[in-house]
N, C-alpha and C positions, 0 to 999 in steps of 0.2 A: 438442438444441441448448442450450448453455450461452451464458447472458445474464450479464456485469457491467455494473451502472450505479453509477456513482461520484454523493456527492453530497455538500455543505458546502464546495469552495471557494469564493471570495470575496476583500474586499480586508480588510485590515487591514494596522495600523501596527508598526511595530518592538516587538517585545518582547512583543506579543498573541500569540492563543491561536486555530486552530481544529481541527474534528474531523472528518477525509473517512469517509464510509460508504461501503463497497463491497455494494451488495446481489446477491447470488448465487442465479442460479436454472436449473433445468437437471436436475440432478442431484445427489446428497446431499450437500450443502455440505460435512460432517464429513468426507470424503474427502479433499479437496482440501487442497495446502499453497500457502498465498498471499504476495503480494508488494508492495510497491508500487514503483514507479518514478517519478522526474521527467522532464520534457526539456525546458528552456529554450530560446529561439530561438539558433538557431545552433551548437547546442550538442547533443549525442548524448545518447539517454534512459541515465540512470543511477540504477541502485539506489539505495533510500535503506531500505527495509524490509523483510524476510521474515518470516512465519511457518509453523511447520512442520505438517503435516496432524494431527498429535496438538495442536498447541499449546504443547507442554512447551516447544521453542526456539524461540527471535526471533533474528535477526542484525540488525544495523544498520549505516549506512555512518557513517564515524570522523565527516563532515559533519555527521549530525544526531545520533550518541550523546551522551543524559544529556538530549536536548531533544525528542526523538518517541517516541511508543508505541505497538506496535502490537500491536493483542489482536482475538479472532473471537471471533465468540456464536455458536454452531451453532445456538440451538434459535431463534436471525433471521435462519439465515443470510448473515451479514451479519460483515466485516471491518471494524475500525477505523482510523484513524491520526491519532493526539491528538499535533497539534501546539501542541508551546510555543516561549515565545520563540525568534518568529520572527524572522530576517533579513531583508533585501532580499537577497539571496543564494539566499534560497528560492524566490524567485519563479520559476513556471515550470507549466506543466499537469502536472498527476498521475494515473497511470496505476494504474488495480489492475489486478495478473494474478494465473489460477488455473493449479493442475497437479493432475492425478490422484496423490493418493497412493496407500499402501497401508503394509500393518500394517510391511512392513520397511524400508520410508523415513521411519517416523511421527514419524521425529526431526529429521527434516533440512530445512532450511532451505534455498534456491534463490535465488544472490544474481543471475543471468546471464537478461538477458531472452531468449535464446536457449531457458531451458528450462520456459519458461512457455507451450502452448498458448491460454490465453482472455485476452483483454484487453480492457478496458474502455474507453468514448469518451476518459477523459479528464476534468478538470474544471480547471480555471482556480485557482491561487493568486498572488493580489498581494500583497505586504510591502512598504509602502513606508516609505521611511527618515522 
């Protein structure tokens, strides 16, 4: 059984700063290539971050390039997503999902919540203007 628990949403103001943790347990975190997603009311869950099972690639959606970062620490198994100046545009739940990788995907990035088996509750991000 594979667990994600997302944690660090919250409210902050325009142009602040926070950082979602995806903690992962289950099976060997270093395997896996992760993701984050958002999904605002009304509005369809959409990528905003990947990263690949080696780590070497990140993809990012054009929305948050140059303003999110998304890096893992395998040895806390544990996924990041440092967000900076934020929008009210941001706002919306965030979702971390995981994929089985392996040694011949160890590059590749997964922007389509379709190809993400595990998924996490969720956590709340407010930005307000």
């Amino acid at each position: 059984q594979v667990e994600l628990v997302e944690s660090g949403g919250g409210l902050v103001q325009a142009g602040g700063s926070l950082r979602l943790s995806c903690a992962v347990s289950g099976r060997t975190f270093s395997s896996y290539a992760m993701g984050w997603f958002r999904q605002a009311p009304g509005h369809d869950r959409e990528f905003v971050a990947a990263i690949s099972w080696s780590g070497v690639s990140t993809a990012y959606a054009d929305s948050v390039k140059g303003r999110f970062t998304i890096s893992k620490d395998n040895a806390k198994n544990t996924v990041y997503l440092q967000m900076n100046s934020l929008k009210p545009e941001d706002t919306a739940v965030y979702y971390c999902a995981a994929r089985s990788g392996s040694y011949y995907s160890r590059d590749i990035c997964y922007t389509k919540p379709a190809e993400y088996a595990y998924w996490g509750q969720g956590t709340q991000v407010t930005v307000s203007s």
